[in-house]
C-alpha positions as CSV (number, residue, x, y, z in Angstrom):
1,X,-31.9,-36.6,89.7
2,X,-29.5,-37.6,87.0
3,X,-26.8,-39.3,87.6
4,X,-23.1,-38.6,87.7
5,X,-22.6,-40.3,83.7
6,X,-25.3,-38.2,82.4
7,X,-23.8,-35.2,83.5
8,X,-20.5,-36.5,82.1
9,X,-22.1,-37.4,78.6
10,X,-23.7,-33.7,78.7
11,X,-21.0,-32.2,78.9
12,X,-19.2,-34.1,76.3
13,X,-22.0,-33.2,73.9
14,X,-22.0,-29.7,75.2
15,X,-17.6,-29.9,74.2
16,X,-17.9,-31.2,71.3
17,X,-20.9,-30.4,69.1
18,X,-19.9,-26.6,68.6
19,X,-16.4,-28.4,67.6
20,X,-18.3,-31.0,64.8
21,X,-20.9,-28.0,63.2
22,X,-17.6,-26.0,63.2
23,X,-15.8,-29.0,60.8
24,X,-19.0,-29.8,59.1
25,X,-19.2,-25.8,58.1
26,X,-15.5,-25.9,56.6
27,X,-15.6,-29.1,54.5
28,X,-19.1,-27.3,52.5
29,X,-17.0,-24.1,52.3
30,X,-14.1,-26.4,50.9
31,X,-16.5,-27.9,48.2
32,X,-18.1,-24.8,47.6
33,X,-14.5,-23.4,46.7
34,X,-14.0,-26.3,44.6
35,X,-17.6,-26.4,43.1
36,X,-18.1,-29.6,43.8
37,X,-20.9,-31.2,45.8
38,X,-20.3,-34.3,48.2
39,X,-20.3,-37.3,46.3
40,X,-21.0,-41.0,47.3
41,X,-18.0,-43.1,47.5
42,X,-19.3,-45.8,45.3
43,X,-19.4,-43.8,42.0
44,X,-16.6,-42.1,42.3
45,X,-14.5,-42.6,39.3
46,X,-17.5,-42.0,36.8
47,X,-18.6,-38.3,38.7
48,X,-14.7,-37.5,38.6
49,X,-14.7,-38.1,35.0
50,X,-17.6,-35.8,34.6
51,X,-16.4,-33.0,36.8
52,X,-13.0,-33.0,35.3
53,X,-14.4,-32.4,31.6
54,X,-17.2,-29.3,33.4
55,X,-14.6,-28.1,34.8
56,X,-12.4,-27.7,31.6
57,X,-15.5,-26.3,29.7
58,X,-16.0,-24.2,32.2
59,X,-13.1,-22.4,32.1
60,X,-13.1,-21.8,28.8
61,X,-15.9,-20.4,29.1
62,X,-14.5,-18.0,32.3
63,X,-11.0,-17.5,31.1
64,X,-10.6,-14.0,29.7
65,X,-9.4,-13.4,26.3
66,X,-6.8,-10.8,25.8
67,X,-8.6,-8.7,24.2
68,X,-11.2,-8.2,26.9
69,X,-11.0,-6.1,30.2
70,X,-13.2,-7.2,33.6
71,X,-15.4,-5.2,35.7
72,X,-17.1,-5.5,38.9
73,X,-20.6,-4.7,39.4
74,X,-22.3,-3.3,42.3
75,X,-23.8,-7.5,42.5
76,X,-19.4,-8.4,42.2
77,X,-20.3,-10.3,39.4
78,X,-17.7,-10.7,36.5
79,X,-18.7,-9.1,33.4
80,X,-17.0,-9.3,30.1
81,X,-16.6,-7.1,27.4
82,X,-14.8,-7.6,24.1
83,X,-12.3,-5.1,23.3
84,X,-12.0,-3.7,19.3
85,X,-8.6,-4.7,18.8
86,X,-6.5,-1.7,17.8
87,X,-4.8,-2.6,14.7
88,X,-0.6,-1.5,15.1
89,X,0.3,1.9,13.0
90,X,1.7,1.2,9.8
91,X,5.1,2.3,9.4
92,X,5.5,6.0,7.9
93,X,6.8,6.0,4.8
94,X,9.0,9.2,4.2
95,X,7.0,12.1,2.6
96,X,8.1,12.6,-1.0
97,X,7.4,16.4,-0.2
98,X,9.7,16.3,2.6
99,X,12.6,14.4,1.0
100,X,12.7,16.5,-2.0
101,X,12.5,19.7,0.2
102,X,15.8,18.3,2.4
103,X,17.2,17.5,-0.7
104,X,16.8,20.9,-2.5
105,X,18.1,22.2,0.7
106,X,21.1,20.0,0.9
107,X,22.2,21.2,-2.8
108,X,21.8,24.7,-2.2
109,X,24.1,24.3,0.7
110,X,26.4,22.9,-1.3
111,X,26.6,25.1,-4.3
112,X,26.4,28.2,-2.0
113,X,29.7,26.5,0.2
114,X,31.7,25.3,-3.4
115,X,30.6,29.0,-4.7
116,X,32.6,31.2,-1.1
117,X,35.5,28.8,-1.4
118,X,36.1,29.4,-5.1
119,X,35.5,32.9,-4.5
120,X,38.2,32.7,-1.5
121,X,40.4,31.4,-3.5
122,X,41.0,34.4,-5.5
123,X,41.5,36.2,-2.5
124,X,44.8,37.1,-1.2
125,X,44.0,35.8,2.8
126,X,41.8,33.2,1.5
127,X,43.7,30.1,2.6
128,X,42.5,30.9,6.2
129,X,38.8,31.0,5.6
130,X,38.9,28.1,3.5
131,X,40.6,26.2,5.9
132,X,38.2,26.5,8.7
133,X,35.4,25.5,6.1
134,X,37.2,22.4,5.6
135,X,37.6,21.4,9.5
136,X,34.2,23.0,10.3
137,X,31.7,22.8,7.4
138,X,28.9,20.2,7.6
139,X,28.7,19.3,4.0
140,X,31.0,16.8,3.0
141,X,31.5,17.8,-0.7
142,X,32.4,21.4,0.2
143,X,35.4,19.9,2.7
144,X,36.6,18.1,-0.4
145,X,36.1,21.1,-2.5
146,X,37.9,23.2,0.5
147,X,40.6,21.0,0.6
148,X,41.4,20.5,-3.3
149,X,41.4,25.0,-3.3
150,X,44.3,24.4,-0.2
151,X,46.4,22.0,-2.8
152,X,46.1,24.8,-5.8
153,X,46.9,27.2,-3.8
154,X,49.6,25.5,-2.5
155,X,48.7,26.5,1.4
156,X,47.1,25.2,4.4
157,X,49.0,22.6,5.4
158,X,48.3,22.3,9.0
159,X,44.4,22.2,7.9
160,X,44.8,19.6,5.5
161,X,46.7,17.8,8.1
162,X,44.0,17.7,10.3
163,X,41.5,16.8,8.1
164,X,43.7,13.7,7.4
165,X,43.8,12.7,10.7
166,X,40.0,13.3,11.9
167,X,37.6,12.7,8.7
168,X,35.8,10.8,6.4
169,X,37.7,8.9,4.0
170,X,36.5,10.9,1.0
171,X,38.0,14.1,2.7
172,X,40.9,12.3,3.6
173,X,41.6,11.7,0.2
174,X,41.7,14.9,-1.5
175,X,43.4,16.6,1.9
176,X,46.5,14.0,0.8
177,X,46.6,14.6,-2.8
178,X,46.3,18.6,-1.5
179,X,49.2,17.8,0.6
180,X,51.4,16.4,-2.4
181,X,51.2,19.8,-4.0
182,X,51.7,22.0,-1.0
183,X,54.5,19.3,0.0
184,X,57.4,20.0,2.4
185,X,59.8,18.1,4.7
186,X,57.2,18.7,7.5
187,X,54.6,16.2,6.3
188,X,57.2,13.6,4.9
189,X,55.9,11.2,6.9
190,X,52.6,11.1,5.8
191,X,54.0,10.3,2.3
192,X,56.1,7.3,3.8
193,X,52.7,6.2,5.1
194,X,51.0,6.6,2.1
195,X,53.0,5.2,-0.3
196,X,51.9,1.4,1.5
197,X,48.1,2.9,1.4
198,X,45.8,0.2,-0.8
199,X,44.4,3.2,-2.2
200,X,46.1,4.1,-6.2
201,X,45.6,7.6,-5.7
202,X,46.5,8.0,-2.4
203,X,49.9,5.9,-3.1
204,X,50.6,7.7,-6.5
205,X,50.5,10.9,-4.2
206,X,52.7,10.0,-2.0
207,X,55.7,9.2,-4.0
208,X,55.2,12.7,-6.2
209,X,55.6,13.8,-2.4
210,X,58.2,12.3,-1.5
211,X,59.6,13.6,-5.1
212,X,59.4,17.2,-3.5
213,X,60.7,16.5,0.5
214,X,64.5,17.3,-0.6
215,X,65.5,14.4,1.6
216,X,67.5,11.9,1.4
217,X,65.4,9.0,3.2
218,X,63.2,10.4,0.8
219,X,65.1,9.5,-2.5
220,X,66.4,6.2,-1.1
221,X,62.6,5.6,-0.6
222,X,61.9,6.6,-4.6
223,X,65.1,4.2,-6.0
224,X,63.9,1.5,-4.1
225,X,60.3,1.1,-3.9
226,X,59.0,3.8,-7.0
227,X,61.3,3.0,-9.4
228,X,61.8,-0.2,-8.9
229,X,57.8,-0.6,-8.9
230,X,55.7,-2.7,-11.0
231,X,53.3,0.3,-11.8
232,X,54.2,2.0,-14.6
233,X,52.3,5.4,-13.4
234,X,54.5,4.9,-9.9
235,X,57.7,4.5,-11.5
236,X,56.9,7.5,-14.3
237,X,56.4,10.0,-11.2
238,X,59.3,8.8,-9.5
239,X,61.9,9.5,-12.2
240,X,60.4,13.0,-12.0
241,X,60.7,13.4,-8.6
242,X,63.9,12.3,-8.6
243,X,65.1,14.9,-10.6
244,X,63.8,17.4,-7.9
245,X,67.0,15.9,-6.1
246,X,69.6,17.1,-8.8
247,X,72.5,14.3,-8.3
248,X,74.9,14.3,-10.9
249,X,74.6,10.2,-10.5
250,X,70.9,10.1,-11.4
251,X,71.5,10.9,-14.9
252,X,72.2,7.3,-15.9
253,X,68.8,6.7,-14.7
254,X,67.4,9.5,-16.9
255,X,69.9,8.4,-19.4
256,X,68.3,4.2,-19.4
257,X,64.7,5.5,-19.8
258,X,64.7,7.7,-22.4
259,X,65.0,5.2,-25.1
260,X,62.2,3.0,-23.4
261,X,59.7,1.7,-25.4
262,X,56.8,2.4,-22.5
263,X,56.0,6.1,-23.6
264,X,54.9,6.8,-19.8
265,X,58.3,6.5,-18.6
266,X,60.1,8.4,-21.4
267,X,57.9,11.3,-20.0
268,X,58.9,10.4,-16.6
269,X,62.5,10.3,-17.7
270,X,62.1,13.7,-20.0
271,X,60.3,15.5,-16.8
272,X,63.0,14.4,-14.3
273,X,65.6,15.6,-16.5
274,X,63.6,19.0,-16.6
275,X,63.8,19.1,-12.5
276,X,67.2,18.5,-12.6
277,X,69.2,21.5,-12.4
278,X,72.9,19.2,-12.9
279,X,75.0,20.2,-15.9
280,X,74.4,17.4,-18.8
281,X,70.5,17.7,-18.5
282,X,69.9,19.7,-21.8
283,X,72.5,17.6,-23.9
284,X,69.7,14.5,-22.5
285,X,66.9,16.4,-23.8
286,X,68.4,17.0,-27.2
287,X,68.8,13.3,-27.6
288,X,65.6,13.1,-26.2
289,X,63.9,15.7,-29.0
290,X,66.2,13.2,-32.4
291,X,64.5,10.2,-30.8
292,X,61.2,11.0,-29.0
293,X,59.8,13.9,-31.4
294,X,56.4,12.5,-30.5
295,X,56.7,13.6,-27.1
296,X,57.9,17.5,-27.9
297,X,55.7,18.9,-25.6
298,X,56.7,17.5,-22.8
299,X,60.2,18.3,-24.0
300,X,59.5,21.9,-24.5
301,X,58.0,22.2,-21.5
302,X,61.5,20.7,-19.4
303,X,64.1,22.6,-21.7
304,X,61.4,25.8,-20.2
305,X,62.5,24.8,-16.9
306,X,66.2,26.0,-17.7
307,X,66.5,30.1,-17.6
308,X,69.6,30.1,-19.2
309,X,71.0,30.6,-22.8
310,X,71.6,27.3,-23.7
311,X,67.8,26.4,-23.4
312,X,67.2,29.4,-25.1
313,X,69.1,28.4,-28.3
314,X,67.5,25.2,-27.8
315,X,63.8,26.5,-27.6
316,X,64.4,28.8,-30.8
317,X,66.1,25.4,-32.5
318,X,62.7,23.7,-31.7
319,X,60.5,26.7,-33.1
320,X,62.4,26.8,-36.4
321,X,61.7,22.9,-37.1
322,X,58.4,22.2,-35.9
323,X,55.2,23.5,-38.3
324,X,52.4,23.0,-35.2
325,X,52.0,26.6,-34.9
326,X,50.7,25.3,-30.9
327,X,54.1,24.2,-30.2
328,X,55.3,27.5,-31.8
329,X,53.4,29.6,-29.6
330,X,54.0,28.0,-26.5
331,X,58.1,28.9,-27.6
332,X,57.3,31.9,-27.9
333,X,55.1,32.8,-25.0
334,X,58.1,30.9,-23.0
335,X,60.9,33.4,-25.1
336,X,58.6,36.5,-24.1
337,X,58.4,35.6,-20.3
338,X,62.0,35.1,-20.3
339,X,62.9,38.3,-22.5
340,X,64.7,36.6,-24.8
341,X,65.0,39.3,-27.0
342,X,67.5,40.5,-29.5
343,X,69.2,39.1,-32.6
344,X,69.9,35.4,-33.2
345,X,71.7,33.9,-36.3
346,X,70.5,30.2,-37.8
347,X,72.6,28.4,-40.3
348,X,71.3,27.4,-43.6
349,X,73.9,25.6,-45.0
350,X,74.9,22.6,-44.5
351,X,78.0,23.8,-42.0
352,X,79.5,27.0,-40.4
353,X,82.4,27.3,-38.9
354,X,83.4,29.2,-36.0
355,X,86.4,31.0,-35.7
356,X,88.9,32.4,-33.2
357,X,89.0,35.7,-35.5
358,X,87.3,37.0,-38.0
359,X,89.3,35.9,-40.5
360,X,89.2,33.2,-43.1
361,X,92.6,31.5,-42.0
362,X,92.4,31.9,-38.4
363,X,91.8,29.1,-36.2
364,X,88.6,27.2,-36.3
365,X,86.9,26.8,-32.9
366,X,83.9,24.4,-34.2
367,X,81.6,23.4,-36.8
368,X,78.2,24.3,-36.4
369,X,75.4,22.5,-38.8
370,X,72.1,23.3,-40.3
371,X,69.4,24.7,-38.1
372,X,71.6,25.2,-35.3
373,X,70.7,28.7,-33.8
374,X,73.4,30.9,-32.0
375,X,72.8,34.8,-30.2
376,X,74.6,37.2,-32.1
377,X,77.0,39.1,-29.6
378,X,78.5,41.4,-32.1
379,X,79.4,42.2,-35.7
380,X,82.6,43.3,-37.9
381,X,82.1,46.6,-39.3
382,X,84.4,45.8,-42.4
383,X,83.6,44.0,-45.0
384,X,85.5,40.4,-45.7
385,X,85.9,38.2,-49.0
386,X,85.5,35.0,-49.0
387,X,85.2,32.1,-51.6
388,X,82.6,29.9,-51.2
389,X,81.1,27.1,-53.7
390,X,83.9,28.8,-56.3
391,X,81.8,32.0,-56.1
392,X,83.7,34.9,-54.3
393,X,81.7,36.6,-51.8
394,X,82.2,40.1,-50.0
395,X,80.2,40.2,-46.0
396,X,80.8,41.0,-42.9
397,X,81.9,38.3,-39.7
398,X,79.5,37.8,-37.0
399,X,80.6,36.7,-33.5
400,X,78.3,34.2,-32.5
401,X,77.0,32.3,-28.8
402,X,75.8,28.7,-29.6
403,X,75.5,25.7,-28.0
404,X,78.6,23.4,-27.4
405,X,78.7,20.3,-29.3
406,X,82.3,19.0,-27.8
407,X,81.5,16.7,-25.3
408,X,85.0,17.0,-23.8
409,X,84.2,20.9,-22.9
410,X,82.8,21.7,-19.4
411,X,81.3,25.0,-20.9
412,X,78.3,24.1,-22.6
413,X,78.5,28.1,-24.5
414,X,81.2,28.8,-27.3
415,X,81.6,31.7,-29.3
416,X,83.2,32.1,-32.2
417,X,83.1,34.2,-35.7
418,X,81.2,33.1,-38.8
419,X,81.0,34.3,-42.3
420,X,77.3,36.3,-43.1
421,X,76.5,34.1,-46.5
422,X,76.2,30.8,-44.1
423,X,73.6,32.5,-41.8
424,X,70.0,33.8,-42.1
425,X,69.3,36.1,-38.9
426,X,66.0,36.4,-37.2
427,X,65.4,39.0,-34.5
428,X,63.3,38.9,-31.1
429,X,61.8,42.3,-30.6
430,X,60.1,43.3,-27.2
431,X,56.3,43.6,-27.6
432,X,54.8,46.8,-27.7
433,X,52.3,48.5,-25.1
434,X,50.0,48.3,-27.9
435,X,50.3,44.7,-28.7
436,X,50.3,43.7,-25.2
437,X,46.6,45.3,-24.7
438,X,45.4,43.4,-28.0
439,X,42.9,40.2,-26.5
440,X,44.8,37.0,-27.8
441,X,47.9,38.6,-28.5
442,X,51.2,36.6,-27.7
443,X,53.1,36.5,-31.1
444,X,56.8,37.4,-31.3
445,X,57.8,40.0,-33.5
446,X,60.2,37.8,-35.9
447,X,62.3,40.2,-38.5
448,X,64.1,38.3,-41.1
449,X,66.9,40.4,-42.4
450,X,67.5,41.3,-45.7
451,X,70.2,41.2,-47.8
452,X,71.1,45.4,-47.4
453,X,70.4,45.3,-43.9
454,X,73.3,42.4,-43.7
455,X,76.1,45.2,-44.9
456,X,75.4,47.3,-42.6
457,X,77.8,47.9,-39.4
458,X,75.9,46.9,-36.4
459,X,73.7,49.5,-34.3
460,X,73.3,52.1,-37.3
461,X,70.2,53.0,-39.0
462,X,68.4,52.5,-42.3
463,X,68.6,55.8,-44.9
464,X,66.3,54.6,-47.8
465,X,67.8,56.9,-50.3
466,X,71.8,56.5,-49.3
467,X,70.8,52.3,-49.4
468,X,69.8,52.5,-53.4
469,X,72.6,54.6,-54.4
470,X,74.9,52.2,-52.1
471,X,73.8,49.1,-53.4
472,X,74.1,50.3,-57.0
473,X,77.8,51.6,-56.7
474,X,78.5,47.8,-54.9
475,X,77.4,45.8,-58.0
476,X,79.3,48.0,-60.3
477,X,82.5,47.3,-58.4
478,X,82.0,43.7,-57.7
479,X,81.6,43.4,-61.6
480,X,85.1,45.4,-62.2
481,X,86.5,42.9,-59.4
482,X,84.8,39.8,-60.8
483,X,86.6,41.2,-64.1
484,X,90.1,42.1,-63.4
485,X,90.0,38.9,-60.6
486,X,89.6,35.5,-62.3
487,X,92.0,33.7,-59.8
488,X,91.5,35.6,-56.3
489,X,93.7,34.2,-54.1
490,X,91.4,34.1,-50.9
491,X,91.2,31.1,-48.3
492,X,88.0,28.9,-49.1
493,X,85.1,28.8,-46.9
494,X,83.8,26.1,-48.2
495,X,82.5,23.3,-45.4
């Protein structure tokens, strides 16, 4: 029988071997996890040197590229496959075809838009169609187009406003300068905004705007800042703005720059004066036309600006000295819009003067001088003598309208009587139907009078065969007068 220890010892055997195969199984799955088999103690360092660098190599070898994908087999084994690398798109470069198609398109768009808002524009409710193309249209350059028809037309306003506030800077632009031309004291504040813009245009707008608001903050604004500008362009538009404001005070402005030797601001000065509607403006522009003849146009076209006789006189006084036969026309396509028709007298001696009757000792009212031009108002039906350069004449007195020369009179008309033999006439008859259908025709039909048609009483009408036997009986009796008369004892009209 065994004894009580054996039994003990079996049993501890019996405990613990399951427990030791158990820990012997798990340190071989540990080195098969690592890949490593047990090693001896004594050569450690040299195999750890060895497994270290196997390892490394081996992973190389196992670690997978990124280009390559893994799959499993049925065996779980890793397999590895290369993947063709795909190479990235290239970027797409724009199609020549299709750019030069969205480019056509784009034009045609355009001319097609500029082509309905020029035809608009001749339309009588045109202004509202073309100003929902300039808030709505997707084209750029037909908004600007849009907006520059709003500015000749001189409407839209609340359009161009909003186009101002809400677009591009290219619209913006040519909604202000339509804005200067439409003006009104409803946008003046966009002009006191503008006239601090960086932009030349847009500032050079805003003070012809403020030229054209009829308020006062607005002329304080062109004294202070436009004339008083550096920029000769600024301070040129300012003095004709100013004259939009017709102060009697702002004529020693006009006055200072007349004589300037910066030709810009003359026409400044000279277009101000023709804005101003204040008595003294026309006696400006005379002195204007003796010193500045160069600039005549622009002084034609501010005496134009006057409807009244005076300018008149003056404009027929211009088109009697100048030869350019464009400044002549542009006189008389002004006299014909103004009907400025009838009979006008121009003195061709060196002076006329006017009397209170027409007689040769009555009072003299003034002198008037060479080339000055007066209306005829009326004419003596007798016939006066008069002696003149110690010849004895026989004519008629013609009460005449011309320009006031006294400086101390308010009235800038006179009117007076002057003898015939000082004046050459000229007279301004009304076109004709037939004329006014001729293409290109906008001549004035200018009658210089003879000598027979100056006897005649006013109003009465030429008989041919009554004027020869006339004019022969007056020669034989001014040669019996001439005879009997050595020493007539009339009053001299000599000047």
């Amino acid at each position: 029988m065994r004894t009580s220890f054996e039994k003990f010892l079996i049993l501890i055997l019996f405990i613990w071997t399951p427990i030791l195969l158990l820990s012997q199984g798990s340190y071989e799955n540990e080195l098969l996890k690592h890949k490593r088999p047990p090693l001896p103690k004594h050569s450690l360092g040299v195999v750890e040197t060895t497994l270290s660098s196997n390892i490394e190599e081996k992973e190389e070898k196992e670690s997978v590229p990124a280009n390559t994908f893994i799959t499993h087999t049925r065996k779980k084994k890793l397999k590895k496959r290369e993947i063709t690398p795909n190479p990235e798109p290239a970027p797409q470069s724009e199609n020549p075809i299709n750019s030069d198609l969205e480019s056509e398109k784009k034009d045609y768009l355009t001319k097609q838009g500029i082509s309905l808002v020029q035809a608009l524009e001749r339309s009588n409710v045109g202004a509202v169609k073309i100003s929902k193309i300039l808030l709505t249209h997707p084209i750029p350059d037909v908004r600007e187009e849009a907006a520059r028809a709003l500015g000749r037309m001189r409407k839209g306003s609340p359009a161009l406003q909003k186009a101002i506030n809400s677009d591009s800077f290219s619209v913006k632009k040519q909604a202000f300068l339509a804005l200067e031309k439409v003006g009104g004291k409803d946008v003046l504040n966009y002009f006191v905004a503008g006239i601090k813009s960086t932009d030349p245009d847009i500032r050079l707008a805003s003070f012809k705007g403020l030229g054209k608001s009829n308020s006062p903050y607005a002329r304080e604004l062109l004294i202070r800042y436009g004339i008083g500008s550096s920029e000769t362009s600024i301070t040129s538009v300012s003095l004709a703005g100013l004259g939009n404001f017709s102060k009697q005070e702002d004529l020693s402005i006009f006055k200072k720059y007349i004589p300037s030797e910066i030709v810009d601001l003359q026409i400044g000065a000279i277009k101000g004066l023709g804005n101003s509607k204040v008595q003294g403006t026309l006696e400006l522009l005379t002195q204007a036309l003796a010193e500045n003849n160069n600039l005549l146009p622009e002084i034609i076209y501010s005496v134009s600006q006057k409807n009244n006789l005076h300018s008149t006189l003056l404009l027929l006084k211009i088109m009697q000295t100048t030869e350019n036969e464009s400044y002549r026309l542009m006189i008389q396509r002004e006299l014909n819009r103004r009907n400025a028709y009838g009979k006008y007298a121009i003195v061709k001696t060196p002076s006329a003067s006017l009397r209170d009757e027409p007689k040769t000792n009555s009072t003299r009212v003034a002198v008037l001088l060479e080339g000055d031009v007066a209306r005829v108002k009326n004419i003596t039906e007798k016939l006066f003598k008069a002696k003149m350069n110690n010849e004895v004449l026989e004519d008629r007195y013609y009460l005449l309208e011309a320009i006031n020369n006294k400086e101390s009179n308010s009235n800038p008309i006179m009117q007076g009587w002057a003898f015939g033999p000082k004046l050459s006439f000229i007279t301004i008859n009304k076109p004709s139907v037939y004329s006014k259908m001729k293409k290109g025709s906008n001549s004035l039909n200018l009658d210089e009078e003879t000598e027979d048609e100056k006897s005649l009483p006013p109003f009465t009408k030429v008989d041919k065969k009554k004027e020869k036997s006339n004019s022969k009986d007056d020669k034989a009796v001014n040669e019996k007068k001439k005879n009997t008369n050595t020493n007539p004892e009339f009053e001299d009209e000599d000047e």
